[in-house]
PAMI-234395 format. One line per 4 residues: for each residue x, z, y of C-alpha. Coordinates in nm, 3 decimals, padded with zeros to 5 digits, always signed. Layout:
X/Z/Y; ...;
***
This chain:
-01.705/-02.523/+00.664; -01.637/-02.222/+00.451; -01.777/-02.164/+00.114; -01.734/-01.827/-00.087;
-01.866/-01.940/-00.428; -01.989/-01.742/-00.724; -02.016/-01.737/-01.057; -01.730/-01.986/-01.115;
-01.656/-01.833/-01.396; -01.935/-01.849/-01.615; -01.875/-02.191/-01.692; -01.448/-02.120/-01.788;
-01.346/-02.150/-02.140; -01.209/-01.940/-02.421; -00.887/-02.028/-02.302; -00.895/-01.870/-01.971;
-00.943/-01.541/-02.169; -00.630/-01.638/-02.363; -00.471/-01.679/-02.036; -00.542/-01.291/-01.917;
-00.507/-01.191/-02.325; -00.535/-00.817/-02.241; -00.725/-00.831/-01.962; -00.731/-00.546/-01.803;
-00.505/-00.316/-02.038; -00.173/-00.551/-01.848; -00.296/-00.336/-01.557; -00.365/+00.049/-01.701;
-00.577/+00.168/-01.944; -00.939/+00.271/-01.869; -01.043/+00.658/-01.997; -00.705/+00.797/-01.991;
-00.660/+01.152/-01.843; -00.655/+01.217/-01.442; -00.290/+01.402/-01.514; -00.138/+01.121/-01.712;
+00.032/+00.768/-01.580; +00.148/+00.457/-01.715; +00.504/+00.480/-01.648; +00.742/+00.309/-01.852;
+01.116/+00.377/-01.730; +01.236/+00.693/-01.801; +01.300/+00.853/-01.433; +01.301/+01.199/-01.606;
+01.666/+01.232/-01.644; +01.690/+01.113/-01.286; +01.488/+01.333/-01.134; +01.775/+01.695/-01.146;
+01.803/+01.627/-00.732; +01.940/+01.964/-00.566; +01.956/+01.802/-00.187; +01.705/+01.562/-00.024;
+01.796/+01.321/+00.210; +01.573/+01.206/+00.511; +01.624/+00.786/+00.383; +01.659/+00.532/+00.703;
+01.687/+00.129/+00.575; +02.044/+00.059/+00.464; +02.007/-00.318/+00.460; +01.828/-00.580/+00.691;
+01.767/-00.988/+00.605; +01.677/-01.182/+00.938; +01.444/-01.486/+00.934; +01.346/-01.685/+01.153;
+01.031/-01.564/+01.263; +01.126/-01.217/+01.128; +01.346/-00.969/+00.916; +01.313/-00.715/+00.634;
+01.508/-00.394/+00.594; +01.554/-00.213/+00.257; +01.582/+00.130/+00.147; +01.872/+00.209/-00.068;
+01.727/+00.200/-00.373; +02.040/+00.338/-00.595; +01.944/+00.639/-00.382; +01.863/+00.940/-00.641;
+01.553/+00.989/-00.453; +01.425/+00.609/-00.525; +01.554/+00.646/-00.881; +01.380/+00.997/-00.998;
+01.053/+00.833/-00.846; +01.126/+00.499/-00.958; +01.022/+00.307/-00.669; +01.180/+00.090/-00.420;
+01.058/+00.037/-00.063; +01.103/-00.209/+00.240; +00.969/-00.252/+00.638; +00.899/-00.600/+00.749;
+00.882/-00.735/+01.071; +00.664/-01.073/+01.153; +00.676/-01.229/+01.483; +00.324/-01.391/+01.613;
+00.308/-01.761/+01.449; +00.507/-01.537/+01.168; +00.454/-01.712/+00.826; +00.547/-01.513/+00.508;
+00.626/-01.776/+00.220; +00.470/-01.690/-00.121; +00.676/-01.480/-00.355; +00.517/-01.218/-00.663;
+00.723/-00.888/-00.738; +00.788/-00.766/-01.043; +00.614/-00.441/-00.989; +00.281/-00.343/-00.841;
+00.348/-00.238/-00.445; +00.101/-00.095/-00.167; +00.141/-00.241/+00.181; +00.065/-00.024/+00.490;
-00.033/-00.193/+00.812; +00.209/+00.025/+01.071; +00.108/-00.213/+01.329; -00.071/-00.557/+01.395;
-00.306/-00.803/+01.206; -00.316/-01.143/+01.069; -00.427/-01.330/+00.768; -00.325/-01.264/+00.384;
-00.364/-01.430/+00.077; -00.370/-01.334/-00.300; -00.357/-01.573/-00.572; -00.501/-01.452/-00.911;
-00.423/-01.721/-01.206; -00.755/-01.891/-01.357; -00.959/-01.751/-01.036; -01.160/-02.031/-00.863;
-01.060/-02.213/-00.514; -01.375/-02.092/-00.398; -01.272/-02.147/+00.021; -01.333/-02.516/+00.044;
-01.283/-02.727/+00.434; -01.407/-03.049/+00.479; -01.282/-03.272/+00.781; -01.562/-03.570/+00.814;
-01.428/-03.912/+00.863; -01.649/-04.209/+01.013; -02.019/-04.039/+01.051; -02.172/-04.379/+00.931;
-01.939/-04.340/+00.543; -01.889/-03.932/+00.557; -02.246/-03.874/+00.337; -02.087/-04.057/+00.052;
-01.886/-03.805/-00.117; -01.591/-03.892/-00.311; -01.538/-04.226/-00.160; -01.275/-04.284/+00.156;
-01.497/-04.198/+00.451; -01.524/-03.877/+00.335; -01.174/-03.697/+00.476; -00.964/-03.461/+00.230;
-01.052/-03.137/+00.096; -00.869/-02.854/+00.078; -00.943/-02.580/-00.183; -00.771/-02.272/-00.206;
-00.846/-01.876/-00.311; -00.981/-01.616/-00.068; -00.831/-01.545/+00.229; -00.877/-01.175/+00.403;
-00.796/-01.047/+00.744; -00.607/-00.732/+00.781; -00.528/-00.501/+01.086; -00.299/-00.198/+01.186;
-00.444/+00.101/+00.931; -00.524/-00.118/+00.628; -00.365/-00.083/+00.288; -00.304/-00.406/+00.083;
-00.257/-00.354/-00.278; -00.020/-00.645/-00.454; -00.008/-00.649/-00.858; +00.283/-00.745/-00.999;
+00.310/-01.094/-01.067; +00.056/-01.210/-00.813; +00.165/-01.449/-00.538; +00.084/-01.350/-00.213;
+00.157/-01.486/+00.179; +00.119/-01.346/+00.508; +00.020/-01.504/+00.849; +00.059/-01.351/+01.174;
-00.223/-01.487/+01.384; -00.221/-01.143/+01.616; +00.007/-01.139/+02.011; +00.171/-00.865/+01.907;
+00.449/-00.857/+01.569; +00.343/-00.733/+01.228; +00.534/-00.420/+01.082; +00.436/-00.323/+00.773;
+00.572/-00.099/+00.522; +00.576/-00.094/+00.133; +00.631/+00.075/-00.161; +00.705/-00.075/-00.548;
+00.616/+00.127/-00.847; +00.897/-00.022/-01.051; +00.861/+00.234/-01.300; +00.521/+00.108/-01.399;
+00.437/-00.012/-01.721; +00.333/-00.375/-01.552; +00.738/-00.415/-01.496; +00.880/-00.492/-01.822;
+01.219/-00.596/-01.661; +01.417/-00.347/-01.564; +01.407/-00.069/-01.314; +01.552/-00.326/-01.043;
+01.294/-00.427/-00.758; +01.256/-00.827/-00.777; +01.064/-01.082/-00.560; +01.092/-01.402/-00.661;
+01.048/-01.637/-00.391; +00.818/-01.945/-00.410; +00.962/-02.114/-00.099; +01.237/-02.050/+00.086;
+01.530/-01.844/+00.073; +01.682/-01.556/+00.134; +01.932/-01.508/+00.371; +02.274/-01.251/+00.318;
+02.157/-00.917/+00.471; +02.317/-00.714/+00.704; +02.437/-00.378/+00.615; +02.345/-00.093/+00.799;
+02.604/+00.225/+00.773; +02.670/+00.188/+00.402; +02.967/+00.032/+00.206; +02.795/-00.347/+00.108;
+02.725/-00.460/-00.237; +02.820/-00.765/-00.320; +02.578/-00.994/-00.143; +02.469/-01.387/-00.147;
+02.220/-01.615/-00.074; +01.908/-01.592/-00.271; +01.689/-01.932/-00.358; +01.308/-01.955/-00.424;
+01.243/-02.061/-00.795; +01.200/-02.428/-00.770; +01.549/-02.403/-00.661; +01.702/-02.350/-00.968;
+01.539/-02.659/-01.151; +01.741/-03.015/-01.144; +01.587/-03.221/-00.869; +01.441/-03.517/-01.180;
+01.294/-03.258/-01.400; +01.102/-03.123/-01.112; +00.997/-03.457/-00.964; +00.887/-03.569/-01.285;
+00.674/-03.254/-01.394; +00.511/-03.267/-01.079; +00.459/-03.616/-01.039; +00.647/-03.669/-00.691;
+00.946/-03.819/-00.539; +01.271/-03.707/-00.556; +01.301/-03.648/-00.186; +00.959/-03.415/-00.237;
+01.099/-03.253/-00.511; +01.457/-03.188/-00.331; +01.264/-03.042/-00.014; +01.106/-02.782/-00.272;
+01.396/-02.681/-00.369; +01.503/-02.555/-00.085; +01.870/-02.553/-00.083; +01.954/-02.655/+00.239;
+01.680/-02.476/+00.430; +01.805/-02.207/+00.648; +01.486/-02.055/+00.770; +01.480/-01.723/+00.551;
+01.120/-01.597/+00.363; +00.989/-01.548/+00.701; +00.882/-01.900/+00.933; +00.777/-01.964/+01.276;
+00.482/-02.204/+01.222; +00.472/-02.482/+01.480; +00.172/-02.581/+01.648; -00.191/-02.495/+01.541;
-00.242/-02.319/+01.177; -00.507/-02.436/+00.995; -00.712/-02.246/+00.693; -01.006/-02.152/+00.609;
-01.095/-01.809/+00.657; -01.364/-01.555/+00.795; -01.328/-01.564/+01.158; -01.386/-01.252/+01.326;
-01.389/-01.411/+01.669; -01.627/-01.671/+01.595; -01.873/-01.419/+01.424; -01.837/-01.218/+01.754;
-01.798/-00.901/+01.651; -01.696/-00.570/+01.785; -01.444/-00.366/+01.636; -01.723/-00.108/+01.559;
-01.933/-00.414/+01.386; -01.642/-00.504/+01.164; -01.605/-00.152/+01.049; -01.934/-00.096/+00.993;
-01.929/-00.448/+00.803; -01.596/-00.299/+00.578; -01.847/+00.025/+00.497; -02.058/-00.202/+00.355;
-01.820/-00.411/+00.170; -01.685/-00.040/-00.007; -02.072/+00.006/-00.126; -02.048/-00.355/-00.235;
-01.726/-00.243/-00.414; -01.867/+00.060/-00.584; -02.158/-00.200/-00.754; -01.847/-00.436/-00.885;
-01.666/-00.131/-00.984; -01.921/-00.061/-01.219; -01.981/-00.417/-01.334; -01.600/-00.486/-01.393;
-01.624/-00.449/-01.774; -01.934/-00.730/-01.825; -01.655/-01.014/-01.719; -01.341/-01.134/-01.597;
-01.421/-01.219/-01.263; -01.585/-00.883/-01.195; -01.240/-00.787/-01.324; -00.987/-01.037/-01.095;
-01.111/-01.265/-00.877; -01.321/-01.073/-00.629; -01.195/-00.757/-00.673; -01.070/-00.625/-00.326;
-00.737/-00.560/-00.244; -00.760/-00.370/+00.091; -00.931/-00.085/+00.297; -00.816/+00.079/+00.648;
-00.703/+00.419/+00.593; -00.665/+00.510/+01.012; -01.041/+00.554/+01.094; -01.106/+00.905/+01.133;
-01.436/+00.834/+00.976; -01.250/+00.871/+00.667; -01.048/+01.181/+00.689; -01.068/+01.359/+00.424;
-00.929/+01.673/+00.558; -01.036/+01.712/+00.946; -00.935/+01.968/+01.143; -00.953/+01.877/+01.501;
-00.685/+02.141/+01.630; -00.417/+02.086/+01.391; -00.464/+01.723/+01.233; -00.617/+01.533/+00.940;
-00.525/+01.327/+00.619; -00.659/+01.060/+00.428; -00.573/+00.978/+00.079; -00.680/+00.653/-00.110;
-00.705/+00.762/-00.526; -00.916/+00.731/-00.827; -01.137/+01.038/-00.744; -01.280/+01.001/-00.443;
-01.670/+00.913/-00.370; -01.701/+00.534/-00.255; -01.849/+00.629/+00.079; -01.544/+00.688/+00.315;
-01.634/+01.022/+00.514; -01.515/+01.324/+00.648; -01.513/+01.570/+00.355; -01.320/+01.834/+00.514;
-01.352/+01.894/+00.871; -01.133/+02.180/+01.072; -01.160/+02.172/+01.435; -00.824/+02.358/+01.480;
-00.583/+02.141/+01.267; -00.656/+01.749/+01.189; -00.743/+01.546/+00.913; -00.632/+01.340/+00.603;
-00.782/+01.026/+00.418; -00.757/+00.921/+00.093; -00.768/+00.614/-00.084; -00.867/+00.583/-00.440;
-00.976/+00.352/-00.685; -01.323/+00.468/-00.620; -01.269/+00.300/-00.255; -01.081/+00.058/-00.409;
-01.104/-00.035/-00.747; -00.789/-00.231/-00.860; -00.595/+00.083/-00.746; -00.684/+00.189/-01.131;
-00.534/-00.068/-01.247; -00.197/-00.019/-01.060; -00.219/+00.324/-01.055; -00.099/+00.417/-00.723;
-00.270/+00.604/-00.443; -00.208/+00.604/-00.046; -00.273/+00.946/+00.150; -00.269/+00.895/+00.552;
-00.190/+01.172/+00.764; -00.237/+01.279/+01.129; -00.093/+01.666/+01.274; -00.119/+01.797/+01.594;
+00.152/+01.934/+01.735; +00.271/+02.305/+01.563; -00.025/+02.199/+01.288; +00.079/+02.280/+00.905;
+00.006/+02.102/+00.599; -00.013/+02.408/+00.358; +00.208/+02.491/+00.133; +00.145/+02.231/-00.195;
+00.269/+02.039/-00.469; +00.192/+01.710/-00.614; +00.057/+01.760/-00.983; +00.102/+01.473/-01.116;
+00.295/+01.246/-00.897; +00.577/+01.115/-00.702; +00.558/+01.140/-00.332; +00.724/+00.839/-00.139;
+00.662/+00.974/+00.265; +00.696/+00.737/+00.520; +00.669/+00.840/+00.911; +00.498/+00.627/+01.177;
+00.505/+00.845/+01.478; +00.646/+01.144/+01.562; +00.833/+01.368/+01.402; +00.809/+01.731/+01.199;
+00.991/+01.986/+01.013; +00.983/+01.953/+00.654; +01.067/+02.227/+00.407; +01.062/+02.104/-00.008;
+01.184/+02.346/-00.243; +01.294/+02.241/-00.642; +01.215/+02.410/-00.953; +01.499/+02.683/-00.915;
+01.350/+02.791/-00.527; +01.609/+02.653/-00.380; +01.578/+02.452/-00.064; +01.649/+02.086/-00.137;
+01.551/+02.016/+00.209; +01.494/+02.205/+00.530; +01.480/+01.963/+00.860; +01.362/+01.666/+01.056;
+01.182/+01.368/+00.945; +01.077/+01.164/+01.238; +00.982/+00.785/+01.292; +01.069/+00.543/+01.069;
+01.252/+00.760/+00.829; +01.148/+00.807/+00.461; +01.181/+01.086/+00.222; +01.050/+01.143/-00.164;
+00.892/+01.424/-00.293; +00.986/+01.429/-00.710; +00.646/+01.529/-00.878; +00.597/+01.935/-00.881;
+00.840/+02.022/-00.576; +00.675/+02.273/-00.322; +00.646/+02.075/-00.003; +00.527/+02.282/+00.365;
+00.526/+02.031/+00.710; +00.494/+02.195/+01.075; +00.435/+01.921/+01.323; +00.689/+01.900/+01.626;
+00.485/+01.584/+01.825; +00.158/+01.581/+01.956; +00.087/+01.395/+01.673; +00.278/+01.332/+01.352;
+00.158/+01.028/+01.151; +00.256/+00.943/+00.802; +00.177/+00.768/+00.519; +00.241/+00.881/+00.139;
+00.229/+00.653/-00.106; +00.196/+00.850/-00.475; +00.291/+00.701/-00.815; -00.068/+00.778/-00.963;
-00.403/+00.662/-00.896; -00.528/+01.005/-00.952; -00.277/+01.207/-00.760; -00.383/+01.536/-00.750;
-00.267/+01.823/-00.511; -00.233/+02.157/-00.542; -00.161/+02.405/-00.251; -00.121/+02.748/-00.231;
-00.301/+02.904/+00.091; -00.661/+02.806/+00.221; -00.959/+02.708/+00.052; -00.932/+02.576/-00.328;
-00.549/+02.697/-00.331; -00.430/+02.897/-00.600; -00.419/+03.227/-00.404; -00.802/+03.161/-00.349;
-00.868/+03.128/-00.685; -00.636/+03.465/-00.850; -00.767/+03.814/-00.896; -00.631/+04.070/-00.601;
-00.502/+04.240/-00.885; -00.307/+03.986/-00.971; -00.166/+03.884/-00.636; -00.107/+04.275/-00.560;
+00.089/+04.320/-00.849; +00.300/+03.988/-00.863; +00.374/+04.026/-00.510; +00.440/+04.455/-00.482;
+00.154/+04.415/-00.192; -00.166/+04.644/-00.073; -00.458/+04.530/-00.181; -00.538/+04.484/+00.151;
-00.250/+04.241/+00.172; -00.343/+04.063/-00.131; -00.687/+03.996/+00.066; -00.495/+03.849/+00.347;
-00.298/+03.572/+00.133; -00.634/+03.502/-00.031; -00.845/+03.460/+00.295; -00.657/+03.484/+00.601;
-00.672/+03.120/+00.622; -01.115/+03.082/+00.568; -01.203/+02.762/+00.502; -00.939/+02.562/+00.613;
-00.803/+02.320/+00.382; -00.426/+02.188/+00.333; -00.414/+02.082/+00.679; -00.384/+02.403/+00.872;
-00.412/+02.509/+01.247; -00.129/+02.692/+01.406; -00.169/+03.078/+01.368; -00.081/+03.243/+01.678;
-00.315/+03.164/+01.926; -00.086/+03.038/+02.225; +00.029/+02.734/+01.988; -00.302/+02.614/+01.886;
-00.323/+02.238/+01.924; -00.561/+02.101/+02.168; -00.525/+01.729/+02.138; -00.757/+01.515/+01.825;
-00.590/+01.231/+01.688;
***
């Protein structure tokens, strides 16, 4: 039996506030401005990049049930933005171990589903499981008949599209209870003001360890084994804080386990948890349900300042970003993206729709609240094949671009207007566009699918042809004389492309796309 309680926390003491002492500032500030960001380590100075690099993983850690491959993160591109990213791969039966990063990260779902937890300090176990014992004792509660009880903190499902926001510090494990393996990909905003180490990405394993990696391509750093935490405590001081055996305290520890972060879990796993077979529903029910859950969010968005719990503990920490539902930009001949900020309306629709180009989708802190409070943003992408995303640049933000199918030429262009890169980015491959850089994309697949992940909450675009660009919105006279153009010419740049919106159709008429994503 499953129980999701409420109002735990109405009855928690003064010293639970103690525990969270700045609440909600640890996370971001509330009322700042849309352009600024809470960004601690100075990537300024790192940011004078003349070439971009399309970035493939340079280093890969097996596990047993699994393996992870890393970015380079002493890459100029990861240090300007100051981020680090990683793909991971769980088998079916897959267990992730708990571990907490030091920085706030966003998880896309590339592929999959399974079973995730978060654990938020001071939040109540409110899943509880009961297995009865002898029918005749089992009504007398606390006494032997009655079996063990297991208590623990919400548990959510995911699937291929959703994006899983993880605040720094918070532990978090993953179960693959899918037939098919988990990939998903993820970015860390080590940068952010909740990292007050260094500018070094750091998980810090709970259980476990981590294996030597191996290096793909690249001249290796020097490498070792890394140990979960308990590991580095004497084997009596640990027994005795905990009140255990040695032999207990020794298996925490770890040392001699050679499984990696990532283990095969034998036999039957059992938690409790929503079950989306036994509820019987469709995959059309369970969206509809997650609709409902973002109106649901939108009330606790606006209660989040009468209480901590509003704040923390049910807070949610995912939303699918594939459904078309939720493109933001839609144009059915050339594509669509979807972006997940601060700005956005709670109700996921279709705000821009072109039949000739595709779509986009957002996700904000609007959609998802504790996205404020990390102060990142997702945008997910589908182009048709010869598509364009217009000409643009990121206001305020880093760009960390990801592909998941396909591939397209890319075009980004630095402060002097000189190319800093001109070619392919195709599956798998990763590239980041530093904050201001012009940025154009022409699909070469029927479909080119990406996912950005921006180092704001409130990442703002701005591009420069189609409707709300910045040749919309200056005087002909303006655009005639800056450019030496007719004024019939300086119509064209301001309307040849109508309504369409950053994700454009191909212009010649033999190369429209035909297919929707």
């Amino acid at each position: 039996m499953a129980i999701f309680s409420r109002g735990y926390l109405l009855s928690l003491s003064l010293s639970l506030l103690l525990l969270f002492d700045v609440s909600l500032a640890q996370f971001g500030e509330q009322g700042r401005s849309p352009f600024g960001s809470q960004r601690r380590f100075g990537s300024q100075s790192r940011c004078r990049i003349e070439r971009l690099n399309a970035q493939e993983p340079r280093r890969r850690v097996e596990s047993e049930a699994g393996l992870t491959e890393y970015f380079d993160e002493d890459n100029e591109q990861f240090e300007c933005a100051g981020v680090a990213a990683h793909r991971r791969i769980v088998q079916p039966g897959g267990l992730v171990l708990p571990k907490f990063y030091n920085a706030h990260a966003l998880t896309y779902v590339v592929q999959g589903k399974g079973i995730f937890g978060n654990v938020m300090p001071g939040c109540p176990e409110s899943f509880q499981s009961f297995q009865r014992g002898d029918p005749r004792t089992s009504r007398e509660e606390g006494r032997r008949g009655r079996s063990e009880r297991d208590q623990h903190q919400r548990v959510d499902h995911f699937r291929e599209g959703d994006i899983i926001a993880i605040p720094a510090g918070v532990a978090h494990w993953v179960y693959n209870d899918g037939e098919q393996p988990i990939v998903a990909f993820t970015v860390l905003d080590t940068s952010n003001n909740a990292n007050q180490l260094d500018s070094n990405r750091r998980e810090f394993l709970l259980a476990g360890r981590k294996g030597r990696g191996q290096h793909l391509g690249v001249e290796p750093r020097e490498d070792s084994d890394d140990f979960n935490l308990l590991s580095g405590f004497d084997t009596e001081s640990l027994a005795e804080s905990m009140g255990i055996s040695r032999d207990l305290a020794e298996k925490l520890r770890g040392r001699s386990d050679d499984r990696g972060e990532i283990v095969r879990v034998e036999g039957s796993f059992h938690i409790v948890r929503p079950s989306r077979r036994e509820e019987g529903m469709s995959e059309g029910e369970e969206r509809e349900r997650e609709y409902e859950e973002e109106e649901r969010e939108r009330e606790r968005r606006r209660l989040m300042a009468n209480g901590l719990e509003q704040a923390f503990c049910s807070v949610g920490v995912k939303r699918n970003i594939d459904d078309p539902r939720r493109a933001d930009i839609y144009n059915p001949n050339a594509g669509r993206t979807t972006t997940l900020n601060s700005q956005k309306l709670p109700l996921l629709s279709a705000d821009i729709y072109n039949p000739n180009a595709g779509r986009t989708t957002t996700l904000n802190s609007q959609k998802l609240p504790l996205l404020r409070y990390l102060q990142l943003n997702a945008v997910r992408g589908v182009l048709h094949r010869n598509a364009f995303v217009a000409p643009h640049w990121n206001m305020n933000a880093h760009s960390i671009m990801y592909v998941t199918r396909g591939n397209a030429r890319l075009q980004i262009v630095n402060d002097r207007g000189n190319t800093a890169f001109n070619g392919e980015l195709r599956q798998n491959q990763l590239i980041v566009v530093p904050q201001n850089f012009a940025l154009l994309i022409q699909s070469r697949s029927e479909n080119f699918e990406w996912v950005a992940i921006k180092t704001n909450d409130n990442a703002m675009v701005s591009p420069i042809v189609g409707k709300t660009s910045v040749f919309k919105g200056l005087p002909e006279e303006v655009l005639r004389n800056a450019y030496r153009v007719s004024r019939e010419e300086a119509r064209m740049l301001k309307y040849n492309r109508g309504e369409e919106m950053v994700v454009l159709a191909p212009h010649s008429s033999q190369s429209r796309g035909r297919a929707e994503a």
